[in-house]
MIMIVEX-430081 format. One record per residue (C-alpha): residue number from 0; z, x, y. Coordinates in steps of 0.2 Angstrom, whole numbers, plus 2048, in hexadecimal, padded with zeros to 3 digits. Example, Ala and Ser with C-alpha at 12.3 -4.5 7.8 and 13.67 -1.06 7.14 Angstrom:
REM MIMIVEX-430081
<timi 0 <827 83E 7EA>>
<timi 1 <824 844 7FB>>
***
This chain:
REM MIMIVEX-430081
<timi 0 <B1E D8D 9DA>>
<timi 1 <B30 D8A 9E1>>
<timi 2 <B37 D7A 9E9>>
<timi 3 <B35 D84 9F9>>
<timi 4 <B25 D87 9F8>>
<timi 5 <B20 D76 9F1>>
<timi 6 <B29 D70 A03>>
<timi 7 <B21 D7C A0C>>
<timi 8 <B0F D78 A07>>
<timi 9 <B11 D65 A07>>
<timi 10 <B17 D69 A1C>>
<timi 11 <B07 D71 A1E>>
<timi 12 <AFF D64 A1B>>
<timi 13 <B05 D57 A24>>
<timi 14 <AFE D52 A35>>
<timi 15 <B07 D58 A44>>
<timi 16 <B10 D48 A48>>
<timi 17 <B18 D48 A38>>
<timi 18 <B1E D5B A3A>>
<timi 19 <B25 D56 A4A>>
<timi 20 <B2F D47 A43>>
<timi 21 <B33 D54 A34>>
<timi 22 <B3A D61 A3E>>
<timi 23 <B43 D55 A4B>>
<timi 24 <B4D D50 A3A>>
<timi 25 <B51 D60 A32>>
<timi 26 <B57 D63 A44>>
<timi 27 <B64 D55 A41>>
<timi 28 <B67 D5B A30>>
<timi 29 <B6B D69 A34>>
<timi 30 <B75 D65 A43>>
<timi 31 <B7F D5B A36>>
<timi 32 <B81 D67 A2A>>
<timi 33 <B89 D73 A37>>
<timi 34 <B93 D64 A3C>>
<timi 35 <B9A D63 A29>>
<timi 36 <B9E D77 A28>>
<timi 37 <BA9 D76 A36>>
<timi 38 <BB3 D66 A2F>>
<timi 39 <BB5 D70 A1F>>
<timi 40 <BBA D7F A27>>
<timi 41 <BC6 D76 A32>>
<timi 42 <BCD D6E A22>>
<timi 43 <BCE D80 A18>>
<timi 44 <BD9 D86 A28>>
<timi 45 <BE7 D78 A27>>
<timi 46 <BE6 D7A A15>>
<timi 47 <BEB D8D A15>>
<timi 48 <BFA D8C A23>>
***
């Protein structure tokens, strides 16, 4: 079995509360992520001109 998976099977068992709080922060992590591609990418630009 895969990291993946292993995460996967662990979420289904939680109980629903914790999925909530669970998703609500991959929500953020996310958000941040996408938040830190930009900044790179923005960088990359002013690096190249």
């Amino acid at each position: 079995m895969n990291t993946s998976q292993e995460i996967e099977a662990a979420i289904q068992k939680l109980p629903p509360k914790e999925i909530d709080v669970l998703a609500d922060w991959l929500a953020v992590y996310r958000e941040e992520m996408w938040d830190r591609q930009i900044e790179a990418n923005a960088q990359a630009a002013k690096q190249a001109s």
